[in-house]
Structures are given as structure tokens and as C-alpha cells.
NUTOR-652402 format. One record per residue: residue in three letters; z, x, y of N, C-alpha, C in turn; residue number from 1. Coordinates in steps of 0.02 Angstrom, whole numbers. Example, Ala and Ser with C-alpha at 12.3 -4.5 7.8 and 13.67 -1.06 7.14 Angstrom:
<site><res>ALA</res><n_Z>390</n_Z><n_X>660</n_X><n_Y>-284</n_Y><ca_Z>390</ca_Z><ca_X>615</ca_X><ca_Y>-225</ca_Y><c_Z>390</c_Z><c_X>660</c_X><c_Y>-165</c_Y><n>1</n></site>
<site><res>SER</res><n_Z>354</n_Z><n_X>642</n_X><n_Y>-112</n_Y><ca_Z>357</ca_Z><ca_X>684</ca_X><ca_Y>-53</ca_Y><c_Z>394</c_Z><c_X>645</c_X><c_Y>2</c_Y><n>2</n></site>
This chain:
<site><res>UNK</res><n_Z>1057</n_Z><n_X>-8384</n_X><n_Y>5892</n_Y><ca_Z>1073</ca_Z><ca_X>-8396</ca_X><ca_Y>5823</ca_Y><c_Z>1137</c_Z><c_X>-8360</c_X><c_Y>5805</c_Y><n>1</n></site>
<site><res>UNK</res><n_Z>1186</n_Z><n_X>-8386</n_X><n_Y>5771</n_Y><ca_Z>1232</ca_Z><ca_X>-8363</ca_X><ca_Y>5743</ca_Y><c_Z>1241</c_Z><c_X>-8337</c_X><c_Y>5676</c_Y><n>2</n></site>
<site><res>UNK</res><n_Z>1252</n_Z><n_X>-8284</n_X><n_Y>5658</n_Y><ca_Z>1253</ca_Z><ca_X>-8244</ca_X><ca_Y>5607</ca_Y><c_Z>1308</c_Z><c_X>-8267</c_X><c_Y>5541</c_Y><n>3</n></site>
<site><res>UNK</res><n_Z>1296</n_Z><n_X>-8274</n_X><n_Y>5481</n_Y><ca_Z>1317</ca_Z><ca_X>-8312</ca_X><ca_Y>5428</ca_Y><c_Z>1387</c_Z><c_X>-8250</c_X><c_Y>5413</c_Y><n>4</n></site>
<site><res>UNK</res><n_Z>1438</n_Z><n_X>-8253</n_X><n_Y>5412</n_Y><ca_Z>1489</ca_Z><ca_X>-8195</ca_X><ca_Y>5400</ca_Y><c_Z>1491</c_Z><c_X>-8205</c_X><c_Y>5339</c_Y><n>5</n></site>
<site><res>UNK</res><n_Z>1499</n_Z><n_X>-8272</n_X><n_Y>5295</n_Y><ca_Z>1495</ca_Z><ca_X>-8285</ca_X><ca_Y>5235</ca_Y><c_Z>1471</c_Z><c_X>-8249</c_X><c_Y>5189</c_Y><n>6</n></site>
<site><res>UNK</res><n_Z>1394</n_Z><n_X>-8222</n_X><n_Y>5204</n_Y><ca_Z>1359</ca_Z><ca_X>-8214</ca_X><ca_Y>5161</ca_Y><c_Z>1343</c_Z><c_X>-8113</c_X><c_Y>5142</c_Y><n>7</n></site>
<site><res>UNK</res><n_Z>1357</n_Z><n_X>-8094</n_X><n_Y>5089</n_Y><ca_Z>1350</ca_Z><ca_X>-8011</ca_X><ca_Y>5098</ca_Y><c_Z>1306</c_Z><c_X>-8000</c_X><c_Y>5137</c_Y><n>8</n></site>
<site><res>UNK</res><n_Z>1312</n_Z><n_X>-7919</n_X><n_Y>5156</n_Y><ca_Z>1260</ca_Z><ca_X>-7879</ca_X><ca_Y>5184</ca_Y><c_Z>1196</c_Z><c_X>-7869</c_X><c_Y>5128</c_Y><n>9</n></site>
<site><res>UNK</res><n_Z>1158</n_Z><n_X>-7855</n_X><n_Y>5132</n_Y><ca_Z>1082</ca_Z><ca_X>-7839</ca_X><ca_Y>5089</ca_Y><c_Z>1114</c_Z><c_X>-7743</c_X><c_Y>5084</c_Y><n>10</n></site>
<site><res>UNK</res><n_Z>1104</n_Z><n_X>-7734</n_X><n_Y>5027</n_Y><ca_Z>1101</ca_Z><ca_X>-7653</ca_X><ca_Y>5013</ca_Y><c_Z>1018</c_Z><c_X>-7649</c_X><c_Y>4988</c_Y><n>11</n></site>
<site><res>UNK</res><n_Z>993</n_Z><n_X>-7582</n_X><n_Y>5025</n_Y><ca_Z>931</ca_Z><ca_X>-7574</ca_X><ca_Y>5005</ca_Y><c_Z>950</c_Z><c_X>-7521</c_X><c_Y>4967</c_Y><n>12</n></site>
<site><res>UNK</res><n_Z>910</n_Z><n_X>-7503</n_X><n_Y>4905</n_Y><ca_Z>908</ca_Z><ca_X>-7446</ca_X><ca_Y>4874</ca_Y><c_Z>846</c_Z><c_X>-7404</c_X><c_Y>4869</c_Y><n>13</n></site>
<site><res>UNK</res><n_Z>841</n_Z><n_X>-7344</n_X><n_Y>4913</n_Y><ca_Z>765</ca_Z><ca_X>-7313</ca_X><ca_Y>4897</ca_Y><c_Z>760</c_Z><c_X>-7309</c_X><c_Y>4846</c_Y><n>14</n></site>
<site><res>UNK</res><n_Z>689</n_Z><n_X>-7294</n_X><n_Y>4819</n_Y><ca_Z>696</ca_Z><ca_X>-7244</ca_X><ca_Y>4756</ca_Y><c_Z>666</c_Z><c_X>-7206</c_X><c_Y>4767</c_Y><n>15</n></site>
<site><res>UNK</res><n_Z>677</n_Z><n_X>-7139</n_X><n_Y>4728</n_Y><ca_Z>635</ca_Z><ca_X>-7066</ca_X><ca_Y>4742</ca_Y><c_Z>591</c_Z><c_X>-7061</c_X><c_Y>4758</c_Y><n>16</n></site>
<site><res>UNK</res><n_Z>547</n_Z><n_X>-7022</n_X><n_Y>4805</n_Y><ca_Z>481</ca_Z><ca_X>-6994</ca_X><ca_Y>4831</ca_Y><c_Z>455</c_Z><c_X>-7010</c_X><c_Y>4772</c_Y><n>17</n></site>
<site><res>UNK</res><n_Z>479</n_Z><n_X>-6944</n_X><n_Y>4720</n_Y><ca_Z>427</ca_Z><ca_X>-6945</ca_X><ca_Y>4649</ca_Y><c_Z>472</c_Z><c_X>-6943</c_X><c_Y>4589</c_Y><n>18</n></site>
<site><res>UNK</res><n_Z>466</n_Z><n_X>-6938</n_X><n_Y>4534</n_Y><ca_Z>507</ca_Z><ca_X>-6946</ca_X><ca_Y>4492</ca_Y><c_Z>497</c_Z><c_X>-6867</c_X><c_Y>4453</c_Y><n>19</n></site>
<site><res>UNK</res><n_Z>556</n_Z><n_X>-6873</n_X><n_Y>4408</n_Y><ca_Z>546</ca_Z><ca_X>-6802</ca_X><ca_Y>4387</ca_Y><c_Z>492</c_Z><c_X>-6785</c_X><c_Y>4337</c_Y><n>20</n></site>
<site><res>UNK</res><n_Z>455</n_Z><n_X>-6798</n_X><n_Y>4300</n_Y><ca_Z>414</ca_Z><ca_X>-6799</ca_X><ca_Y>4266</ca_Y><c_Z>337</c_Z><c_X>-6795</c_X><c_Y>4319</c_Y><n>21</n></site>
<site><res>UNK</res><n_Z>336</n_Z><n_X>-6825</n_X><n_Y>4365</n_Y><ca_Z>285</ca_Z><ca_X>-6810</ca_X><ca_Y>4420</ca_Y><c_Z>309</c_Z><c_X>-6729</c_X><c_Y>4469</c_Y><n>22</n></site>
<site><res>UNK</res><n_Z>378</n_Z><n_X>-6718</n_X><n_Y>4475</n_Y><ca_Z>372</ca_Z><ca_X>-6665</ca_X><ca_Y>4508</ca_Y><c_Z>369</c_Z><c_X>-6616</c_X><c_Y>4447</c_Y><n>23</n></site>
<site><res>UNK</res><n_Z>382</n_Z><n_X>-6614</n_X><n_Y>4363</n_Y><ca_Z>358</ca_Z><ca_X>-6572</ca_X><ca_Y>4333</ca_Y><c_Z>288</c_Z><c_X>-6564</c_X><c_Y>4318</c_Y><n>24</n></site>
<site><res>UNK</res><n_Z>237</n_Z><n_X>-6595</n_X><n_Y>4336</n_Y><ca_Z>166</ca_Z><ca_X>-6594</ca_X><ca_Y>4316</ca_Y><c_Z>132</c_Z><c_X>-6557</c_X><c_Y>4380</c_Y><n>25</n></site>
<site><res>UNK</res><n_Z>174</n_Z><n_X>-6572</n_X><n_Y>4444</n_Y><ca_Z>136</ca_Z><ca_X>-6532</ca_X><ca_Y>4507</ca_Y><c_Z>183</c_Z><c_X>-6460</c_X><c_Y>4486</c_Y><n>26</n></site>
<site><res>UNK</res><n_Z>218</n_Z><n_X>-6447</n_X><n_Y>4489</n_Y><ca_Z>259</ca_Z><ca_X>-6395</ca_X><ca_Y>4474</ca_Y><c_Z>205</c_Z><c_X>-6350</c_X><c_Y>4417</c_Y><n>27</n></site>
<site><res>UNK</res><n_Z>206</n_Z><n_X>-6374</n_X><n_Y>4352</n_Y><ca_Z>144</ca_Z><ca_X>-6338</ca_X><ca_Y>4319</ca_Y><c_Z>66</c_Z><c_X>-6342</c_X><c_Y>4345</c_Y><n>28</n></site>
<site><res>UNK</res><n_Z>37</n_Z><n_X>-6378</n_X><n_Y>4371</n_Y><ca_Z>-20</ca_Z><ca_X>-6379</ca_X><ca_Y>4385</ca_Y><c_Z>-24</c_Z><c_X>-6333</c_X><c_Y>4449</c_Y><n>29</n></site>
<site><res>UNK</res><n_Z>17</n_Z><n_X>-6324</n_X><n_Y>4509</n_Y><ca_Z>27</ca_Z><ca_X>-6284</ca_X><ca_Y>4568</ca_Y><c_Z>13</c_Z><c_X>-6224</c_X><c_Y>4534</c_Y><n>30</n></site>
<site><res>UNK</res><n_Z>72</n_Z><n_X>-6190</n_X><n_Y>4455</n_Y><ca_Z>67</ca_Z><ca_X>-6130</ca_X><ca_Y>4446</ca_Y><c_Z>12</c_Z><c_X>-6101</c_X><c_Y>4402</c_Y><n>31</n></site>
<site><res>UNK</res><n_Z>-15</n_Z><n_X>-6165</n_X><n_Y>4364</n_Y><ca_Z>-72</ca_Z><ca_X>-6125</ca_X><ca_Y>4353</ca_Y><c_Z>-142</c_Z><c_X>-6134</c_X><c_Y>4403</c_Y><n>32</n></site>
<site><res>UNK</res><n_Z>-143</n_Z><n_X>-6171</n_X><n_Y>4460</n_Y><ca_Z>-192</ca_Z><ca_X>-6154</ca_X><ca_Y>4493</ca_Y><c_Z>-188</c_Z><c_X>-6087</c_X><c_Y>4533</c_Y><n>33</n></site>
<site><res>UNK</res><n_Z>-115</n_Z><n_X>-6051</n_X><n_Y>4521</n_Y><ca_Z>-86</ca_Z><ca_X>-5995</ca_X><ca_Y>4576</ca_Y><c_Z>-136</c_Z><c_X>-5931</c_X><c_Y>4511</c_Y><n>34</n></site>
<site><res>UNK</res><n_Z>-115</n_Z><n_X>-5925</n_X><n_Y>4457</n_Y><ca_Z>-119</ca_Z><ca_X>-5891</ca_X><ca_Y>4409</ca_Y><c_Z>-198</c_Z><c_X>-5894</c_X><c_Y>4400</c_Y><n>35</n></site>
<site><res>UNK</res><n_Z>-240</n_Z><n_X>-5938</n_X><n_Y>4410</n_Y><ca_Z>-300</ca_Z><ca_X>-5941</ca_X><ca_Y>4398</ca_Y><c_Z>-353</c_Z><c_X>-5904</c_X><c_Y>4474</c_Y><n>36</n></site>
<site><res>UNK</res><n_Z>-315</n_Z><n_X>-5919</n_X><n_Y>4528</n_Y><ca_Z>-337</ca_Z><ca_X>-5895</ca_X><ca_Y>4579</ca_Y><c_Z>-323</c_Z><c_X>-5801</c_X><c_Y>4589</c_Y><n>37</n></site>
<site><res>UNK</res><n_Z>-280</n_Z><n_X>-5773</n_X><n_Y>4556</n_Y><ca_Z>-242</ca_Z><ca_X>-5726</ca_X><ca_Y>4528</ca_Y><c_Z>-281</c_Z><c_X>-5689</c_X><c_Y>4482</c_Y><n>38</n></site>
<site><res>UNK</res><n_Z>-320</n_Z><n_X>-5726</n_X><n_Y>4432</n_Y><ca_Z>-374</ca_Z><ca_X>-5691</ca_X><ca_Y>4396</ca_Y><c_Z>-429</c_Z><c_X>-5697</c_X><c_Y>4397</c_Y><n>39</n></site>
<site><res>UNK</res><n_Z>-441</n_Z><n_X>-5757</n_X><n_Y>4458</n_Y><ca_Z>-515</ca_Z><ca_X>-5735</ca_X><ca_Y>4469</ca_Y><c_Z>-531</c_Z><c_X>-5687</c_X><c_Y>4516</c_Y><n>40</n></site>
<site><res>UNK</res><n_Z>-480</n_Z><n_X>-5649</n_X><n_Y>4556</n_Y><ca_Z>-457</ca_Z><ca_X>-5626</ca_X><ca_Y>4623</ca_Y><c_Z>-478</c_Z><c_X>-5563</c_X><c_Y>4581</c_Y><n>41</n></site>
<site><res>UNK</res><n_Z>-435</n_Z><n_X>-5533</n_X><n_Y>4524</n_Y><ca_Z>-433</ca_Z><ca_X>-5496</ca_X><ca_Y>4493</ca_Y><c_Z>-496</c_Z><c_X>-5469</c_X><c_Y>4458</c_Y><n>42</n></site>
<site><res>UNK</res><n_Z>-547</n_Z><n_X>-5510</n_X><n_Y>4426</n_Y><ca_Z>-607</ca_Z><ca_X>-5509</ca_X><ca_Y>4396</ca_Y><c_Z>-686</c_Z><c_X>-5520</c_X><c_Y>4467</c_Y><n>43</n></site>
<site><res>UNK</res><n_Z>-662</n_Z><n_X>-5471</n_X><n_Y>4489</n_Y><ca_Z>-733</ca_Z><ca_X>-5496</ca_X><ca_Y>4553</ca_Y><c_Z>-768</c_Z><c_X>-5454</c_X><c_Y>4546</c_Y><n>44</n></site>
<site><res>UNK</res><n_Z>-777</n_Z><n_X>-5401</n_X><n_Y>4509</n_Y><ca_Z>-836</ca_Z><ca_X>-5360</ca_X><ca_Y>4480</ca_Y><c_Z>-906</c_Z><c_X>-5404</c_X><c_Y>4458</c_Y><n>45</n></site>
<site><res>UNK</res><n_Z>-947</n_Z><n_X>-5386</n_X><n_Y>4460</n_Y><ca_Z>-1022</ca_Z><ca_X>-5393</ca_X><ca_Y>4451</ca_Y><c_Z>-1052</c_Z><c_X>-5396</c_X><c_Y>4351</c_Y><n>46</n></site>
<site><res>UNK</res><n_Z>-1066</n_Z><n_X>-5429</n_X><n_Y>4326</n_Y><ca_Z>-1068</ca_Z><ca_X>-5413</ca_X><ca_Y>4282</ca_Y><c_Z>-1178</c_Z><c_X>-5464</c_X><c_Y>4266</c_Y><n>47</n></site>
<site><res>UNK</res><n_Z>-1199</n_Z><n_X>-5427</n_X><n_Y>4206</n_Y><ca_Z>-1274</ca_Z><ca_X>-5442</ca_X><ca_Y>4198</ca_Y><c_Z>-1273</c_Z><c_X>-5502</c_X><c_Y>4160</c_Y><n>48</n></site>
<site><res>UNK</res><n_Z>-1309</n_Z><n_X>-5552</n_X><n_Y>4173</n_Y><ca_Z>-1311</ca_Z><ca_X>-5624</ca_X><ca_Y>4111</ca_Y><c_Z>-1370</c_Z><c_X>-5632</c_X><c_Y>4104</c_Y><n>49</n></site>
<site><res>UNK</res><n_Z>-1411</n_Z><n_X>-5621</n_X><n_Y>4046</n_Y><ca_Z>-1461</ca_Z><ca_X>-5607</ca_X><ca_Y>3993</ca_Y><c_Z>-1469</c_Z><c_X>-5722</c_X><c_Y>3971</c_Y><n>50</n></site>
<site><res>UNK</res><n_Z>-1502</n_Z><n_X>-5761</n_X><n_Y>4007</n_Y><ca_Z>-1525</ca_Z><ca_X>-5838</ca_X><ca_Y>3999</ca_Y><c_Z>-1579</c_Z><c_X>-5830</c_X><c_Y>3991</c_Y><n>51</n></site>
<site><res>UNK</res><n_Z>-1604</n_Z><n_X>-5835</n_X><n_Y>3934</n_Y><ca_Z>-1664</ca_Z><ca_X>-5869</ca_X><ca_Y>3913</ca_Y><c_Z>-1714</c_Z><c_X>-5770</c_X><c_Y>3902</c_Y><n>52</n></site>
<site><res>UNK</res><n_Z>-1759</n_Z><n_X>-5792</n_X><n_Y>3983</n_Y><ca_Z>-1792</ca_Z><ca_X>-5721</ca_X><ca_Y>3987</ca_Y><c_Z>-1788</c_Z><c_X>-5705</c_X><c_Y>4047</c_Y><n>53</n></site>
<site><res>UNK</res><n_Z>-1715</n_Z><n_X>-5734</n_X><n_Y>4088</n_Y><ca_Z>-1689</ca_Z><ca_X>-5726</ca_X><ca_Y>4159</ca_Y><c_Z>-1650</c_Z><c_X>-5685</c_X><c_Y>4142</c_Y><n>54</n></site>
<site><res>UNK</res><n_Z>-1618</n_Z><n_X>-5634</n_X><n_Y>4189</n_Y><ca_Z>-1564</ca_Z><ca_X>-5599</ca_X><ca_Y>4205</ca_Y><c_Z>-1551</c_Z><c_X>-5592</c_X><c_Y>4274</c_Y><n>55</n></site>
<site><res>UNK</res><n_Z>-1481</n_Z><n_X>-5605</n_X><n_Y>4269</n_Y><ca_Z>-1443</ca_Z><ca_X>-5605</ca_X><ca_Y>4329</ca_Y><c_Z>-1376</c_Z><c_X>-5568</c_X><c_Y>4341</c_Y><n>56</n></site>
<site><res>UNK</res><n_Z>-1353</n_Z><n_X>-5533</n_X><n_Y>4387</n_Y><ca_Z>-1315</ca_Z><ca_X>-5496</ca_X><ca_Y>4411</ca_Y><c_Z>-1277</c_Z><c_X>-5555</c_X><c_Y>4461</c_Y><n>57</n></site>
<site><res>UNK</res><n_Z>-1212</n_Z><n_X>-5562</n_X><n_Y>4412</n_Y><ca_Z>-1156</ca_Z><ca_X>-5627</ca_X><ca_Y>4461</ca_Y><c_Z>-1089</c_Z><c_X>-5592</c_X><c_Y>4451</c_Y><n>58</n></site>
<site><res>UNK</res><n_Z>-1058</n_Z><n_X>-5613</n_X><n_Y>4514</n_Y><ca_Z>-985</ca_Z><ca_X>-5586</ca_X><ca_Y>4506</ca_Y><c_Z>-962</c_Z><c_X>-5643</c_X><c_Y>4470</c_Y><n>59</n></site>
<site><res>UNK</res><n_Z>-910</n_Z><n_X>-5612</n_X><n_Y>4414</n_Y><ca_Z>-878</ca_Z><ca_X>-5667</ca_X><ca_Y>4367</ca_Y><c_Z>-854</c_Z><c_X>-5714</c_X><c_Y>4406</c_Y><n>60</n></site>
<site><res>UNK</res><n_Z>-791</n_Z><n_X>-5702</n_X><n_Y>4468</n_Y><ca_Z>-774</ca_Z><ca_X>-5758</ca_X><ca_Y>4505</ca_Y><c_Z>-821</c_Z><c_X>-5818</c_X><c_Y>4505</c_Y><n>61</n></site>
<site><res>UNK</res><n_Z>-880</n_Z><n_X>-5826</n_X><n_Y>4517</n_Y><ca_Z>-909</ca_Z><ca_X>-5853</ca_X><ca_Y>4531</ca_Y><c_Z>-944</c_Z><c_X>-5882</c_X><c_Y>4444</c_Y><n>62</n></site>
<site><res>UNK</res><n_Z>-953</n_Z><n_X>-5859</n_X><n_Y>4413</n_Y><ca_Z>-950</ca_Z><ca_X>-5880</ca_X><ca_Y>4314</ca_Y><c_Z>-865</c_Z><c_X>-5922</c_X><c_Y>4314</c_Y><n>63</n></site>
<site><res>UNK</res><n_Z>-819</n_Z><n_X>-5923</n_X><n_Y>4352</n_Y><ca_Z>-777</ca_Z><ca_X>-5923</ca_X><ca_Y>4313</ca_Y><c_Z>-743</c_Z><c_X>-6003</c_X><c_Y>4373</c_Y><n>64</n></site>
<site><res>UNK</res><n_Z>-787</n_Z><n_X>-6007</n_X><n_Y>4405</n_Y><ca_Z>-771</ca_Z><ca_X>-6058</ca_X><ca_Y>4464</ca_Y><c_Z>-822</c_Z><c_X>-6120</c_X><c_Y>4441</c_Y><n>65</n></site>
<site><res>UNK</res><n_Z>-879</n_Z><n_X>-6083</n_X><n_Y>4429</n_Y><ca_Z>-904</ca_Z><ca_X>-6138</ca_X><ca_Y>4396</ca_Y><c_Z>-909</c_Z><c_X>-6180</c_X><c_Y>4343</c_Y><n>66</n></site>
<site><res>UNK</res><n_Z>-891</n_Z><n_X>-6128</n_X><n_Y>4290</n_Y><ca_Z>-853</ca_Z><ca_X>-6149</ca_X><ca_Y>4217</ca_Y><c_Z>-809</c_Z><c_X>-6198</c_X><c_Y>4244</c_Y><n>67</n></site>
<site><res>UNK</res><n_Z>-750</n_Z><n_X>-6176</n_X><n_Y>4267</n_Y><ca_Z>-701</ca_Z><ca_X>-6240</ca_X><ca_Y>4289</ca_Y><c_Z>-721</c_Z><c_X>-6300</c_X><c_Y>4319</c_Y><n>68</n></site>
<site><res>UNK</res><n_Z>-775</n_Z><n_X>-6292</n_X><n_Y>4360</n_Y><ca_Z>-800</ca_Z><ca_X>-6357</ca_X><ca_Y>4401</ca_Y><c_Z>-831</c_Z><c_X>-6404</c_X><c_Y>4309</c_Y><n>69</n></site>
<site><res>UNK</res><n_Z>-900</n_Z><n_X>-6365</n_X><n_Y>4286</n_Y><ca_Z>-890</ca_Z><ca_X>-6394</ca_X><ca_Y>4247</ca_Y><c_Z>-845</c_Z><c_X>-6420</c_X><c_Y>4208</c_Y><n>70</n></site>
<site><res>UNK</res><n_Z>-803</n_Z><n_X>-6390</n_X><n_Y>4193</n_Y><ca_Z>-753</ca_Z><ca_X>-6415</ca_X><ca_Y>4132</ca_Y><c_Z>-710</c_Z><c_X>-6490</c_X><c_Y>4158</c_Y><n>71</n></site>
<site><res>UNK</res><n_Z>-691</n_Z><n_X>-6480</n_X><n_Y>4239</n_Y><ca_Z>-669</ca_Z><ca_X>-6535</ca_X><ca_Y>4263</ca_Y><c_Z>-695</c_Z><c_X>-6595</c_X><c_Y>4278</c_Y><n>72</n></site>
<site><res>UNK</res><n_Z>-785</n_Z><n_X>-6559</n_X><n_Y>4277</n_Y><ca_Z>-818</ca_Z><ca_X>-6648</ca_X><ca_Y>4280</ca_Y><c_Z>-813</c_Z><c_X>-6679</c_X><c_Y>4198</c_Y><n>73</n></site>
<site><res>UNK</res><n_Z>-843</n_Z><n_X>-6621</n_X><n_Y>4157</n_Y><ca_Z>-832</ca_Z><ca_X>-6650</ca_X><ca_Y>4075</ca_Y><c_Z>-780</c_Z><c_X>-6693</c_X><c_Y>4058</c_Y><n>74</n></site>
<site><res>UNK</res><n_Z>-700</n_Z><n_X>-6661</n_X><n_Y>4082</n_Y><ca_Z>-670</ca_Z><ca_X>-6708</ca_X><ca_Y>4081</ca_Y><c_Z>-642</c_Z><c_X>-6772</c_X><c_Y>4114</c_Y><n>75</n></site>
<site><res>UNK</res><n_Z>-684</n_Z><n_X>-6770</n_X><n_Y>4166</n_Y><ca_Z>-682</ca_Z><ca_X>-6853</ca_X><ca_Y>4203</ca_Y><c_Z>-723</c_Z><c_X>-6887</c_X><c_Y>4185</c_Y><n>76</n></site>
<site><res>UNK</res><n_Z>-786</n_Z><n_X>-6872</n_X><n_Y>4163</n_Y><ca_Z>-854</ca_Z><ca_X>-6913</ca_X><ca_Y>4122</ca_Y><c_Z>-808</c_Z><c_X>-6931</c_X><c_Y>4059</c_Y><n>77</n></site>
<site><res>UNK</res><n_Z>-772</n_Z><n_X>-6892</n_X><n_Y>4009</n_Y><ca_Z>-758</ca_Z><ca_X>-6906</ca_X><ca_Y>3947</ca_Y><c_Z>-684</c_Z><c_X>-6953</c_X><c_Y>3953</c_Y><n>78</n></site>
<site><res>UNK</res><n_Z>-636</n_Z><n_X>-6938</n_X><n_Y>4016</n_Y><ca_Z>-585</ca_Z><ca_X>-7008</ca_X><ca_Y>4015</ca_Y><c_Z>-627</c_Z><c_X>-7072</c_X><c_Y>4058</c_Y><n>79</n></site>
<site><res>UNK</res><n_Z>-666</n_Z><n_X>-7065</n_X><n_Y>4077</n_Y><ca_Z>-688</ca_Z><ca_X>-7123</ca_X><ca_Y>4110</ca_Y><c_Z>-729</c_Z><c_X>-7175</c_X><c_Y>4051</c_Y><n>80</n></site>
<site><res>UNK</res><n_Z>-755</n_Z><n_X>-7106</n_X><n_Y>4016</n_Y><ca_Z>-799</ca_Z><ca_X>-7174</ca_X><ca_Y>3929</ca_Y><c_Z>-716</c_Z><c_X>-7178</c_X><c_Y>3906</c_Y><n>81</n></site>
<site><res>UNK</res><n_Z>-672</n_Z><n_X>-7146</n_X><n_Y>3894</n_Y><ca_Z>-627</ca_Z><ca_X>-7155</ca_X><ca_Y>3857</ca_Y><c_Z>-599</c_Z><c_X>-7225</c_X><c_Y>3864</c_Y><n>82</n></site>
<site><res>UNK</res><n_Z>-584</n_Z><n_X>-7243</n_X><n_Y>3939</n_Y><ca_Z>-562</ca_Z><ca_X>-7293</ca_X><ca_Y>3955</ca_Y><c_Z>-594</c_Z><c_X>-7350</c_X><c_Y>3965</c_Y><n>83</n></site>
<site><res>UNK</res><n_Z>-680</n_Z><n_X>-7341</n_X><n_Y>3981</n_Y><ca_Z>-702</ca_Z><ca_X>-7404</ca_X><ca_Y>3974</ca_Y><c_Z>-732</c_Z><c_X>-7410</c_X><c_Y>3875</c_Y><n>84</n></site>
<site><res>UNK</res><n_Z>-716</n_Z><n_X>-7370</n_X><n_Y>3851</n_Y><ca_Z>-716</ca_Z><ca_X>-7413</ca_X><ca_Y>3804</ca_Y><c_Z>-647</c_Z><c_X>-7438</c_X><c_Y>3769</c_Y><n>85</n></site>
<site><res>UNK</res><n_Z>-588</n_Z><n_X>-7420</n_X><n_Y>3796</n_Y><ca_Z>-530</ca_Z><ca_X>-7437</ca_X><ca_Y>3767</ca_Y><c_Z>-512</c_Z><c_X>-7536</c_X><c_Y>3811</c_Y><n>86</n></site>
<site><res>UNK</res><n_Z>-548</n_Z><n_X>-7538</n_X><n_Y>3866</n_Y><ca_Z>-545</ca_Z><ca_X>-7595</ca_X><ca_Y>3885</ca_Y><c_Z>-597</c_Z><c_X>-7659</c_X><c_Y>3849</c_Y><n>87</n></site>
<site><res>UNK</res><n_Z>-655</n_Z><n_X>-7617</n_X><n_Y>3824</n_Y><ca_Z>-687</ca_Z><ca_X>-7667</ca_X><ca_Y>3790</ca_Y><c_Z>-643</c_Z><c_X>-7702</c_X><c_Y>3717</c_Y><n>88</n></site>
């Protein structure tokens, strides 16, 4: 086959890995997962939690890991209604 000289070359243009607005959200989210690991690192003392007519002796790390787990499912349960009801 013979090649068309006629006709331009094709220019491809990448586009960025990520855009800047995506590398500013990992950029903040990196530093506060650094800062959070930083104070729970910091808070690993033992402290007493008085539930109901239970008491328990927990290192906060561990109050403060699970708080977050919760807090991160709360908010995937609450955008997930968010969005199926914004589609209805």
C-alpha cells in the first residue's frame, strides 16, 4: 500500500494524568489522613468508658478509628439515599 502524502499527519494530544482540581483534593485528603494518623499516634493512652452499666478500659486510638469508620459509612449510606433519591 502506498501512503497518501496529500493528506496531514494525525497530531495526538494527551491530556493530563489528572487535572488540577483532582490533584488538589488528593493533596488535601493525603494531608489530613497524615495529620490524623499523627494524632491518633499521639493519643494512645488508655482511657475508662462508663455505656450503659458496662465499663471499659480502650485506648482512644482505637475510640478514634472507629468513630471515623463510622462516620465514613454514615456518609456513604447518606450520599447513596442522596442520590437515589435525586434520580427519582
Amino acid at each position: 500500500m502506498k501512503e497518501d502524502l496529500n493528506q496531514p499527519e494525525k497530531i495526538i494530544v494527551e491530556k493530563p494524568a489528572m487535572t488540577f482540581k483532582q490533584k488538589a483534593t488528593l493533596t488535601i485528603t493525603v494531608l489530613m489522613m497524615v495529620a490524623l494518623v499523627a494524632f491518633i499516634v499521639q493519643n494512645y493512652n488508655k482511657v475508662k468508658i462508663d455505656f450503659f452499666m458496662f465499663e471499659f478500659r480502650v485506648r482512644i486510638i482505637y475510640l478514634m478509628v472507629f468513630s471515623a469508620v463510622i462516620g465514613m459509612f454514615s456518609m456513604y449510606v447518606f450520599q447513596k439515599y442522596r442520590r437515589s433519591k435525586k434520580k427519582k
